[in-house]
C-alpha positions as CSV (number, residue, x, y, z in Angstrom):
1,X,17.9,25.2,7.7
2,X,14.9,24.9,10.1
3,X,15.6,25.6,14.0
4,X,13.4,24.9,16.6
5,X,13.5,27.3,19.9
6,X,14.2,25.5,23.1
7,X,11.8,27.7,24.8
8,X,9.4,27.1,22.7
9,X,9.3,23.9,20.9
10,X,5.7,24.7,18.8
11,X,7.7,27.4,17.1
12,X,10.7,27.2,14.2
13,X,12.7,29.6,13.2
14,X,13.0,30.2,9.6
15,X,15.8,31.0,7.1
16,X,16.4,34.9,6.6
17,X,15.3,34.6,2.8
18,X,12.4,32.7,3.3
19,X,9.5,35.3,3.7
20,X,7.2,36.0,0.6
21,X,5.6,34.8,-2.5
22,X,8.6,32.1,-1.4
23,X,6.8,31.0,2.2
24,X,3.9,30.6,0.5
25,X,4.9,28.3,-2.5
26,X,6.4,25.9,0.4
27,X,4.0,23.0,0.7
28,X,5.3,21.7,3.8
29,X,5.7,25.2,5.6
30,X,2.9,27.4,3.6
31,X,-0.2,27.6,6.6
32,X,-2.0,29.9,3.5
33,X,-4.9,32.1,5.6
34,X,-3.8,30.5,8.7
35,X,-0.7,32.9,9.6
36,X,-1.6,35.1,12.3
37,X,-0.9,38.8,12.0
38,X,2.6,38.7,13.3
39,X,3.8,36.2,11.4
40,X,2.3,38.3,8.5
41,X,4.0,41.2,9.5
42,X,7.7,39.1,10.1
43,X,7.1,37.5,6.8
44,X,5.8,40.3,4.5
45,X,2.6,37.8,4.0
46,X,0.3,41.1,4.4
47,X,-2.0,41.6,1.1
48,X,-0.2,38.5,-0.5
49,X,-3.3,36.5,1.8
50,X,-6.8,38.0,2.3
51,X,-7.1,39.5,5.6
52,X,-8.9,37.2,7.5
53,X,-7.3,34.7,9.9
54,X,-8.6,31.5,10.1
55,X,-8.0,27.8,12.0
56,X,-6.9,24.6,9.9
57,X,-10.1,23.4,11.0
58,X,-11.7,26.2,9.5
59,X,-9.6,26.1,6.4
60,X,-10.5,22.1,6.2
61,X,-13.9,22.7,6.5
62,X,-13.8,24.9,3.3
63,X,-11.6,22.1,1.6
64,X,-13.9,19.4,2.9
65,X,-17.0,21.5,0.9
66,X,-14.8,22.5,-2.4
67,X,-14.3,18.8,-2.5
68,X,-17.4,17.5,-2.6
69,X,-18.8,20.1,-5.3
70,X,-16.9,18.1,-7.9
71,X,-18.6,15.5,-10.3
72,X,-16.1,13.4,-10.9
73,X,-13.9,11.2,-8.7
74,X,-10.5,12.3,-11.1
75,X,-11.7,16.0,-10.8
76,X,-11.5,14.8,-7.2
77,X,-8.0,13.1,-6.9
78,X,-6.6,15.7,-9.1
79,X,-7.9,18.3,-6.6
80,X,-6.3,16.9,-3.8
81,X,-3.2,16.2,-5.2
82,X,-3.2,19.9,-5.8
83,X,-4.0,20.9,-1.8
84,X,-0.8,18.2,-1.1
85,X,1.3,20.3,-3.3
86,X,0.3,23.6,-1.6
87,X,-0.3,22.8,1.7
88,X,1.1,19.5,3.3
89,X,0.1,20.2,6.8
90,X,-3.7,21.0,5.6
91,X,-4.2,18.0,3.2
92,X,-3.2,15.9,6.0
93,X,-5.4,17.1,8.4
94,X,-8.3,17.1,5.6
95,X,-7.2,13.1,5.0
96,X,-7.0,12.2,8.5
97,X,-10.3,13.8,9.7
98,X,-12.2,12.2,6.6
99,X,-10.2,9.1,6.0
100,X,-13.4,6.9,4.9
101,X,-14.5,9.3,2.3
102,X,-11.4,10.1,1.2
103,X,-9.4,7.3,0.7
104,X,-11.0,6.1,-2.2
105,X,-9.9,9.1,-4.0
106,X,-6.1,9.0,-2.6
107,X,-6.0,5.8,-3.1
108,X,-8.0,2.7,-4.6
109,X,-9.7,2.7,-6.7
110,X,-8.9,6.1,-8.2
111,X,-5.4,6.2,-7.9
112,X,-5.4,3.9,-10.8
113,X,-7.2,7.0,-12.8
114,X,-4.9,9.0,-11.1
115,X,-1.8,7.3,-13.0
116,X,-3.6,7.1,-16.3
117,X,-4.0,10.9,-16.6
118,X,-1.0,11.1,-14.8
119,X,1.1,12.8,-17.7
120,X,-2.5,15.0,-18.0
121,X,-2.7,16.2,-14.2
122,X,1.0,16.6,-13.7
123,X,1.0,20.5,-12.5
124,X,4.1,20.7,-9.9
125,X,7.0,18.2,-9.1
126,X,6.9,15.9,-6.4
127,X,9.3,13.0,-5.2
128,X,12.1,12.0,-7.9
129,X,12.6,10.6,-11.4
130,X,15.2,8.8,-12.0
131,X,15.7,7.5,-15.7
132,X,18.3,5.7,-17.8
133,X,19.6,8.7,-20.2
134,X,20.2,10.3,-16.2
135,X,21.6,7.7,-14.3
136,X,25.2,9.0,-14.1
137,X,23.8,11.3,-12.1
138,X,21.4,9.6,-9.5
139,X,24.3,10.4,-6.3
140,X,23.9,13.8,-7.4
141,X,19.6,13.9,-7.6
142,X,19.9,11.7,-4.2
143,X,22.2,14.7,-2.9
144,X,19.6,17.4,-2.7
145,X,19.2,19.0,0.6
146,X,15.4,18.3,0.3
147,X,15.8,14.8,1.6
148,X,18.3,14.8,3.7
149,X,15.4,13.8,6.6
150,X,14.2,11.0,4.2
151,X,13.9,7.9,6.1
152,X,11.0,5.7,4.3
153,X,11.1,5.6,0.0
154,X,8.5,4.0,-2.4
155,X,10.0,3.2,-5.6
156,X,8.4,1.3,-8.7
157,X,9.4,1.3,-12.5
158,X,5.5,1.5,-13.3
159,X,5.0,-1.9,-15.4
160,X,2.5,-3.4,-13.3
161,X,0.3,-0.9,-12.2
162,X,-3.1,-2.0,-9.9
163,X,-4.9,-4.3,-12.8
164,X,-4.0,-1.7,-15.7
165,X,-0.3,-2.8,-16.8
166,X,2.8,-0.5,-17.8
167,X,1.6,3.2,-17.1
168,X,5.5,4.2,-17.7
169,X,6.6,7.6,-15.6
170,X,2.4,7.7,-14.6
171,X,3.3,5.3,-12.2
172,X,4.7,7.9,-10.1
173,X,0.8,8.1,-8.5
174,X,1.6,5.3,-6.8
175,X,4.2,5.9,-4.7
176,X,2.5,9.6,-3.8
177,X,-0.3,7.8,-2.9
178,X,1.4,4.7,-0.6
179,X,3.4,7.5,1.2
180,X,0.2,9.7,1.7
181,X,-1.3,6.3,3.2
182,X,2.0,5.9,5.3
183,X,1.4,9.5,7.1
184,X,-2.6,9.4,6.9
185,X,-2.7,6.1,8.4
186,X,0.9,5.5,10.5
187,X,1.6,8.2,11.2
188,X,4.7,9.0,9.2
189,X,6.2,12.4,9.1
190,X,5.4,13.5,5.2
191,X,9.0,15.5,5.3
192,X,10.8,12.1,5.7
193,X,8.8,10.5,2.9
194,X,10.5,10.4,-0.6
195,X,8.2,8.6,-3.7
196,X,10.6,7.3,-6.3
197,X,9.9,6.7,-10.4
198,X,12.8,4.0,-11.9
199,X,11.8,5.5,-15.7
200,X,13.0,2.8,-18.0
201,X,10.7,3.3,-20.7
202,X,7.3,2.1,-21.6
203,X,5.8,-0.5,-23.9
204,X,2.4,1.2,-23.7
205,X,1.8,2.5,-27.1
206,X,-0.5,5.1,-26.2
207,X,1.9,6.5,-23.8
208,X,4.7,6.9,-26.4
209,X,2.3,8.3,-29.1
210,X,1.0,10.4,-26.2
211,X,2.2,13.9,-27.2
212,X,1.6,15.0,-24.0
213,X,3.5,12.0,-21.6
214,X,5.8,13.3,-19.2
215,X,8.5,10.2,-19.2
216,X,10.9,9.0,-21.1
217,X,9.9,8.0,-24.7
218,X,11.6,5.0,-25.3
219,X,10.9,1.0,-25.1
220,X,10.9,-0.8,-21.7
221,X,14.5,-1.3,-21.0
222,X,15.2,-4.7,-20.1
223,X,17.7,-7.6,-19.1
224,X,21.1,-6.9,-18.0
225,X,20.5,-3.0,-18.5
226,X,17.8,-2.8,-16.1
227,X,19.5,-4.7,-13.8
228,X,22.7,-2.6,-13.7
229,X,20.3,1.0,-13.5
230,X,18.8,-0.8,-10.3
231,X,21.8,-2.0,-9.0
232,X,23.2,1.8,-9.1
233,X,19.9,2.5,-7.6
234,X,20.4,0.7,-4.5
235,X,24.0,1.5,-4.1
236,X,23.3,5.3,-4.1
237,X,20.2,4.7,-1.6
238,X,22.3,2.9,0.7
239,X,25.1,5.7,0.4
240,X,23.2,7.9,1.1
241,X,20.5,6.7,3.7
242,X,21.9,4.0,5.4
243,X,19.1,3.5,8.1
244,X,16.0,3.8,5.1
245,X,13.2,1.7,4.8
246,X,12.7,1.2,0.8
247,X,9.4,-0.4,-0.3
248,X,8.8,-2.2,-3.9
249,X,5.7,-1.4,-4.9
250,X,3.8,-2.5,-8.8
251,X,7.1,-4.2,-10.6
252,X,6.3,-7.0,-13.3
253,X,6.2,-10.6,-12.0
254,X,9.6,-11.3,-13.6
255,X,10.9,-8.3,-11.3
256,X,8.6,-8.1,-8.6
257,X,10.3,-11.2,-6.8
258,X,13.7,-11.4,-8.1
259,X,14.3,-8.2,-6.9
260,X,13.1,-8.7,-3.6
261,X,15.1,-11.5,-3.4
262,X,18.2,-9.5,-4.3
263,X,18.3,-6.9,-1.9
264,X,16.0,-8.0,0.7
265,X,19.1,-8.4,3.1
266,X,21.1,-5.8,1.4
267,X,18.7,-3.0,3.1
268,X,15.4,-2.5,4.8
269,X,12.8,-3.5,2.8
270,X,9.7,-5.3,1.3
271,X,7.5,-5.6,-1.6
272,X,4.2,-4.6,-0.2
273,X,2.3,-6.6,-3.7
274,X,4.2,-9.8,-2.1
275,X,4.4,-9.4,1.3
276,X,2.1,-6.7,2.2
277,X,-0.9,-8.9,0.5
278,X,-0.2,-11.9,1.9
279,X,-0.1,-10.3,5.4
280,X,-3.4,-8.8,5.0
281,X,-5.0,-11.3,3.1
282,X,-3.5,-14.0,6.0
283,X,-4.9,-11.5,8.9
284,X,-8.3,-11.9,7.4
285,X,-8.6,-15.2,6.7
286,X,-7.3,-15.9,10.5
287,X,-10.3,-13.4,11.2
288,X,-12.9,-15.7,9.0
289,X,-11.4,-18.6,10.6
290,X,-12.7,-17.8,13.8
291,X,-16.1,-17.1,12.2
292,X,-15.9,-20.3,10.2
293,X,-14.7,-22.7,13.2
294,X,-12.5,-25.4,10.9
295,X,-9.0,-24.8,12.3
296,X,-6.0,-23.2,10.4
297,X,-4.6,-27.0,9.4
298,X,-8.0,-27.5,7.4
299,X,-8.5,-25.3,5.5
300,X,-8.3,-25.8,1.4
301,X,-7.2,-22.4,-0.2
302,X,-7.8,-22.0,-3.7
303,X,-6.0,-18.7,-5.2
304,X,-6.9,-17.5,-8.8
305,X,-3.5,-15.5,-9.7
306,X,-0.4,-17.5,-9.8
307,X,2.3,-14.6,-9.8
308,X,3.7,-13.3,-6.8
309,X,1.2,-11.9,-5.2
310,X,-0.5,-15.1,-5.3
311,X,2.5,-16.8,-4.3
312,X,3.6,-14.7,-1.8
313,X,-0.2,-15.6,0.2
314,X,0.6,-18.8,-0.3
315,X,3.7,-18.9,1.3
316,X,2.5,-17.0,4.5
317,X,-0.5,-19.0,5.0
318,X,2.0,-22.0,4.5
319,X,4.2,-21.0,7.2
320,X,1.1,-20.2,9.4
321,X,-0.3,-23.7,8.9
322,X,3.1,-25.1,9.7
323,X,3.2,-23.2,12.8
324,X,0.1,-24.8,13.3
325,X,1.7,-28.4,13.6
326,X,1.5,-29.0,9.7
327,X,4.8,-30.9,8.1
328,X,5.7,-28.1,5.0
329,X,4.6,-30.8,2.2
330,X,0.6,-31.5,3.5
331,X,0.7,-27.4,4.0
332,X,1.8,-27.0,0.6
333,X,-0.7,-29.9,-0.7
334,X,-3.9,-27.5,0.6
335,X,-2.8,-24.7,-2.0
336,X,-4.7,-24.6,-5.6
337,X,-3.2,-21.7,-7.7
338,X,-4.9,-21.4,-10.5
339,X,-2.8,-19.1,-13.1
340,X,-3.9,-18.2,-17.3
341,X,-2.8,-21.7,-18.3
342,X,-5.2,-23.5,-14.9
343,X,-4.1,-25.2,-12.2
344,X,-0.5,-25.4,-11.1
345,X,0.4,-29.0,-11.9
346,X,3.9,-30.8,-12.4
347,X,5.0,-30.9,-15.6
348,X,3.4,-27.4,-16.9
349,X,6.0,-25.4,-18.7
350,X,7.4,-22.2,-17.8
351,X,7.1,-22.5,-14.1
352,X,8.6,-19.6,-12.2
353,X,10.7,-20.4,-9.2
354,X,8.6,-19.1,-6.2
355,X,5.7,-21.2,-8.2
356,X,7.0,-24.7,-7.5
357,X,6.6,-25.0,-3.6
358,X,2.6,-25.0,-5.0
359,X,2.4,-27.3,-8.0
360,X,-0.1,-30.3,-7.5
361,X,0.8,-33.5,-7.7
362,X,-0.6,-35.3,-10.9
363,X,-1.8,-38.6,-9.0
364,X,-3.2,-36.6,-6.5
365,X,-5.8,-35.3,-9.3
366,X,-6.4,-38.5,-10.4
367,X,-10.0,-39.1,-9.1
368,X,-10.7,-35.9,-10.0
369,X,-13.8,-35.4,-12.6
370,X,-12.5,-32.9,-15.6
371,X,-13.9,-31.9,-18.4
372,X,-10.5,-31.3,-19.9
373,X,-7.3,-32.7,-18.1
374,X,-4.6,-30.7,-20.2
375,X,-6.4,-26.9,-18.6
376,X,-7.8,-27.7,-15.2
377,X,-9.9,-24.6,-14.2
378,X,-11.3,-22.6,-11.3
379,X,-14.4,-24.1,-11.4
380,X,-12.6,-27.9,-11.9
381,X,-10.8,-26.7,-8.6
382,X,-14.0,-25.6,-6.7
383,X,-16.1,-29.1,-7.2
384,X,-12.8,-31.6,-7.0
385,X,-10.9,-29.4,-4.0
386,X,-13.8,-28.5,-2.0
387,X,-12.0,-25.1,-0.9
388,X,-12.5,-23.9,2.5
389,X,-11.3,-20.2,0.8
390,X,-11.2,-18.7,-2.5
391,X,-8.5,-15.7,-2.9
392,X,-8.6,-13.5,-6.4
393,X,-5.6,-11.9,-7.2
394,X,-5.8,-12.1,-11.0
395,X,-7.1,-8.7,-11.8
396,X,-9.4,-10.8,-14.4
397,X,-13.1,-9.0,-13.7
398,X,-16.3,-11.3,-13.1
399,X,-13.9,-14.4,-12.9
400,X,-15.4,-15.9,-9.7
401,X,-18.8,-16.4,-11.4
402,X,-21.9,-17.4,-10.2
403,X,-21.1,-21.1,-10.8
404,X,-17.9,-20.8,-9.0
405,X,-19.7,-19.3,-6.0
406,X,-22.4,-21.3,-5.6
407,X,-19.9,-24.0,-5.8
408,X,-18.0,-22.3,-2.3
409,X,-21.6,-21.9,-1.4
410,X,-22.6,-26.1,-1.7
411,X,-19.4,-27.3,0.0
412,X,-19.2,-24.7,2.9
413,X,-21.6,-23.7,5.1
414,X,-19.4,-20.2,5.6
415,X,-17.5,-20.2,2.8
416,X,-14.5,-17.3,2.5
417,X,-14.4,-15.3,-0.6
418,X,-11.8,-12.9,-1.2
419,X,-12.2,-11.2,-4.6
420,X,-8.9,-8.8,-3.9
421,X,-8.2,-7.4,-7.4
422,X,-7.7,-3.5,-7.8
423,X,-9.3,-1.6,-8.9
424,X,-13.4,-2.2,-8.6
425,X,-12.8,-2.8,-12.6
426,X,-10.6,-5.8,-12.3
427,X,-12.5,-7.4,-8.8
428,X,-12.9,-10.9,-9.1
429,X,-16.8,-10.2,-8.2
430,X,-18.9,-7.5,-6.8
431,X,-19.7,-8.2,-2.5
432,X,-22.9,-7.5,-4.2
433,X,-23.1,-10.4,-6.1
434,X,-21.1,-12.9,-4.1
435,X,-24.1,-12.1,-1.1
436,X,-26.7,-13.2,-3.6
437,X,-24.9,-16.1,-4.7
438,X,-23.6,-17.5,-1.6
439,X,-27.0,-17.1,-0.3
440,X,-25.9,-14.2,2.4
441,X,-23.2,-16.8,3.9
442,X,-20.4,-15.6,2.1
443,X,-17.7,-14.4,4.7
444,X,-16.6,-11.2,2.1
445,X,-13.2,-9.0,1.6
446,X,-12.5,-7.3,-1.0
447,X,-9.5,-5.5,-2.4
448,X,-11.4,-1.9,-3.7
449,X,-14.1,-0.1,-1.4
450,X,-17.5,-1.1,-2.6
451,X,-20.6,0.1,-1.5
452,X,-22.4,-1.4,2.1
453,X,-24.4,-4.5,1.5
454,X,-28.1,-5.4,3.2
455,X,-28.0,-8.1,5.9
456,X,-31.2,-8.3,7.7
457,X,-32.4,-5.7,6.6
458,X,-29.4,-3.3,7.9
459,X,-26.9,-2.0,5.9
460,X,-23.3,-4.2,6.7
461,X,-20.3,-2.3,5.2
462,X,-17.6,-4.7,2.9
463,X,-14.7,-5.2,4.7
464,X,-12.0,-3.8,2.4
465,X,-8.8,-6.5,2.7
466,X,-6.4,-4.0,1.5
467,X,-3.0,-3.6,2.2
468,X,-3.4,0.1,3.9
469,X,-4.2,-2.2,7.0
470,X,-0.8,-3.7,6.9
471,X,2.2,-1.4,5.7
472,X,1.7,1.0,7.1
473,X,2.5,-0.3,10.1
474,X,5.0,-2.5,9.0
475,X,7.0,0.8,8.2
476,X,5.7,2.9,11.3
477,X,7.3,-0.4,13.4
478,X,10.6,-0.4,11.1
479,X,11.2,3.3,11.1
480,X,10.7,3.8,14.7
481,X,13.3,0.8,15.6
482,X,15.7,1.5,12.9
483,X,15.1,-2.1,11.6
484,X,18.0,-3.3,9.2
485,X,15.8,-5.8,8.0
486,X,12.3,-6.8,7.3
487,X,11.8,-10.7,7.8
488,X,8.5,-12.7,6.8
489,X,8.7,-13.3,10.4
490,X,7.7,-9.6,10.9
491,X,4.7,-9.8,8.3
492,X,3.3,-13.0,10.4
493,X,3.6,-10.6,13.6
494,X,1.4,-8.1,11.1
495,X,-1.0,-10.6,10.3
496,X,-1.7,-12.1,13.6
497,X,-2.0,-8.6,15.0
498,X,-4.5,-7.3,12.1
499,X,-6.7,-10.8,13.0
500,X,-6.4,-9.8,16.9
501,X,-8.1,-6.2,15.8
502,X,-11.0,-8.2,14.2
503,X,-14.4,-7.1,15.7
504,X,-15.5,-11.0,14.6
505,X,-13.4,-11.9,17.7
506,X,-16.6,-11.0,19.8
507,X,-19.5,-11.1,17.6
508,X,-19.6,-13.9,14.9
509,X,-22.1,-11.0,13.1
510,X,-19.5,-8.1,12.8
511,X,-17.3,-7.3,10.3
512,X,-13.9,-9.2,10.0
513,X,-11.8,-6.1,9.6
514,X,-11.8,-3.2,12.1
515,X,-13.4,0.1,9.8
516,X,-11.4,2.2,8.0
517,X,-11.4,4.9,10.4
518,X,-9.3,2.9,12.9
519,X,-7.0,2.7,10.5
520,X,-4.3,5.0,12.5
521,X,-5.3,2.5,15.4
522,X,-4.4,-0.5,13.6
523,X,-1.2,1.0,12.1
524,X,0.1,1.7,15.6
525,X,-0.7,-2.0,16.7
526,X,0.4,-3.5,14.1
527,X,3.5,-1.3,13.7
528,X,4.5,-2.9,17.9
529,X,3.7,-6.4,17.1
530,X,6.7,-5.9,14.2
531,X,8.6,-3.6,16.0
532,X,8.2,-6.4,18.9
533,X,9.2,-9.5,16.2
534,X,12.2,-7.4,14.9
535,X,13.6,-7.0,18.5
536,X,13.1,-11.0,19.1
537,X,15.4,-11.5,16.0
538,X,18.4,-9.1,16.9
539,X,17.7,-6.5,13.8
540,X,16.9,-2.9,16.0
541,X,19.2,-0.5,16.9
542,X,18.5,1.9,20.3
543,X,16.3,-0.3,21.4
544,X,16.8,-1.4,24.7
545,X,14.0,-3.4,25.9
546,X,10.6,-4.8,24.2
547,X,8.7,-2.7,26.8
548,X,10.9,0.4,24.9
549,X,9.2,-0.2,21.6
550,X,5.4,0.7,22.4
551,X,6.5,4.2,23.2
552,X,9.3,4.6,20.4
553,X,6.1,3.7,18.3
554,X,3.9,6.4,19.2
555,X,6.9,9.3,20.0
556,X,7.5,8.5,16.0
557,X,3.8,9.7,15.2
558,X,3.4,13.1,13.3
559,X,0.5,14.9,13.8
560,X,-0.8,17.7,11.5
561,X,-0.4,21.2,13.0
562,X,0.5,24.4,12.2
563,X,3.8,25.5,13.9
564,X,4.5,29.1,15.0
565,X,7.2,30.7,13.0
566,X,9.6,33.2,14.0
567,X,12.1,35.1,12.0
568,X,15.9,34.9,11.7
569,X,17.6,37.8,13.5
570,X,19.2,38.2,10.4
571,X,17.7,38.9,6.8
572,X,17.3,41.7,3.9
573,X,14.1,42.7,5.4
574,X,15.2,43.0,9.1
């Protein structure tokens, strides 16, 4: 066990048997060439490090160089997920001091390589897999001493992952990427972190003929059996972390909702492909608003993806234009989901639940000119509906064409396309493109980091409407007053704060997302606006006041530093 000295609270005093090849192989203690001479000489470190003594700036200067000698952006990930499994405290430092270049690689778009290759790249273990021939003992893997400080988890089963589909126990790059986001960006002591893999098979093929995957070689498990290894799951989680915040993250739609559903009031937590999108997508489009000048209650949202991400921007725009004095019916009338089959109309078959609030009515259409009334399309949507905004969440590359941008381009003066699909492969369209199209009046986010487009003649940087401006606040605000719940009510107070951060407040010119490198900035307020809405409704604990939750906020921030160790009084080598 870690102590700290009350003398001295930079310095930690280590267990007697820790000292060694053993220190070293400690990601989250290991400082490698950073341990000064007496802690060499406590720690029998000397000749097991070169002799010299350098700072973590130093040490993330030399990182920072290694990095960029590689080719490729996998050789890339693959080498930073190898500094996170040596030396926690340095990749963090590395991440935080060169967020905007190296996001991309931690996170969209090449996490989605990451996962691929995942079974390739695996070199040490990190986080936990739990999988059906194991799950009698999932209390006993929870029990490990290792997390006993865990107080945030990312699970997924890996079916749905980014645009690319079931990537099985590969999956697991997800979550290690969403939690390196959560500390990067909020703040979030790594220590406490915990990513989780639910391994219930795979239907990917070349996964299963994959002499060389890492999970469990079976088909997708499914039904009533996947239920129940959830269900155990949860009831172990809650056993044995009472106060943890547990985010979904890449289930299937026939999971992805149902599940939140199920325990959304069972424990702390969220989907962040539901919920997280919406928030972000919502904060923007409040931002573009503001550009745009047509008010909240008239705007004309056409989404292409009908699952629940879709959905779930739906409904949070929805309850945003009902704040905005809309009755719920005319809110839900100025949705057009447009899903594989077309427009969301009454009477299509196989409607999902969380679809239905969204369906247009058929005599509402009638005036409408089609080409073929059975399969309504995009396009059918953009010249009937005259959209105000155009969302893509259908991970279906090139599928806001030109036509169906010029189309936004005719009927809007400022017309708001979203193309939010990860990774770049999947986007909707390229900034690039949608510029040309639109004519250079496009009011442009996109899901993936692409590269700066030219607006008079200056460069003018895509604003990337990703969900790393969102939860990772929304779990910085939960953590830090012990929410029990997360409400949508929370994700509006995300949303509202995100648009508040927008630098098109003031300049009609600028961008409608603060830059990446604000990032922790925009984590911290977005992480009081929901601590703030959680207070409102009852669900913190040790909070005493709304003026207590600012500074519960940023007393919960880790920062990446080396500590000073000192040596038990007490050890073999003493």
């Amino acid at each position: 066990m870690l102590t700290t000295s009350p003398t001295r609270p930079d310095t930690i005093t280590l267990p007697a048997d820790l000292f060694g090849y053993r220190l070293l192989a400690d990601p989250r203690l290991n400082k490698g060439t950073a341990f000064t001479e007496e802690e060499r000489s406590a720690f029998l470190l000397h000749g097991l490090l070169p002799p010299t003594v350098v700072s973590i700036e130093e040490q993330a200067n030399r990182r920072l160089r290694a990095f960029r000698e590689f080719h490729t952006d996998l050789e890339r990930y693959a080498f930073l997920r190898d500094l996170q499994d040596t030396n926690e405290t340095l990749y963090y430092a590395l991440l935080g001091q060169n967020v905007e270049e190296l996001l991309p690689i931690v996170y969209t778009p090449t996490v989605g390589a990451g996962c691929a290759s995942f079974s390739r790249l695996f070199r040490k273990p990190r986080g936990v897999f739990l999988s059906i021939p194991h799950r009698k003992q999932i209390r006993q893997i929870l029990s490990n001493p290792q997390f006993d400080k865990t107080e945030v988890i990312v699970v997924t089963d890996g079916e749905r992952i980014l645009g690319l589909g079931d990537q099985g126990a590969g999956g697991m790059g997800i979550p290690i990427g969403k939690l390196a986001l959560y500390t990067a960006c909020g703040g979030v002591d790594p220590a406490t972190a915990l990513p989780i893999l639910l391994d219930v098979g795979t239907d990917n093929e070349t996964n299963l003929n994959d002499p060389l995957y890492i999970g469990w070689r079976h088909k997708r498990v499914r039904g009533e059996e996947y239920d129940s290894f959830v269900a155990e799951f949860i009831a172990a989680v809650t056993e044995r972390w009472p106060h943890v915040l547990l985010q979904w993250e890449d289930f299937a739609k026939a999971n992805a909702t149902r599940l939140l559903d199920t325990y959304r009031d069972r424990l702390c937590s969220f989907n962040d492909d539901i919920q997280g999108t919406a928030a972000v997508a919502t904060g923007t489009l409040l931002a573009a608003i503001n550009v745009t000048g047509e008010p909240l209650t008239q705007q004309r949202i056409a989404i292409l993806g009908g699952g629940s991400a879709g959905c779930g921007i739906a409904n949070l725009l929805m309850a945003a234009m009902i704040d905005a004095g809309l009755d719920r019916q005319e809110a839900a009338s100025r949705f057009y989901l447009v899903d594989k089959d077309g427009l969301l109309t009454e009477g299509m078959n196989d409607l999902a639940a969380f679809q239905q609030p969204f369906v247009q009515k058929r005599e509402a259409l009638a005036h409408w000119n089609l080409g073929n009334p059975s399969r309504i399309t995009l396009l059918d949507v953009i010249y009937n509906a005259k959209p105000t905004a155009l969302i893509g969440v259908s991970a279906q590359a090139g599928a806001f064409t030109e036509s169906v941008v010029r189309g936004m381009a005719r009927h809007n003066k400022r017309p708001i396309v979203f193309p939010l699909s990860n990774p770049v492969s999947c986007a909707e369209a390229t900034p690039a493109d949608v510029e040309i199209w639109s004519e250079g009046r496009a009011l442009i986010g996109a899901g993936s980091p692409f590269p700066p487009l030219k607006r008079n003649g200056q460069p003018f940087a895509v604003d990337q409407t990703n969900n790393s401006y969102i939860f990772p606040g929304v779990g910085l605000g939960a953590i830090a007053t012990r929410a029990r719940r997360i409400t949508d009510t929370m994700f509006m107070a995300a949303a509202k704060a995100l648009a508040e951060m927008s630098p098109a407040r003031h300049d009609p010119n600028a961008n409608l997302l603060p830059r990446v490198t604000q990032l922790r900035e925009v984590a911290i307020d977005v992480a009081i606006a929901v601590g703030k809405q959680a207070y409102a409704e009852g669900l913190t604990e040790g909070i005493d006041s709304e003026a207590d939750i600012e500074e519960a906020v940023r007393n919960k921030i880790w920062v990446p530093r080396y500590l000073s160790y000192q040596r038990s009084m007490a050890g073999p080598y003493v």
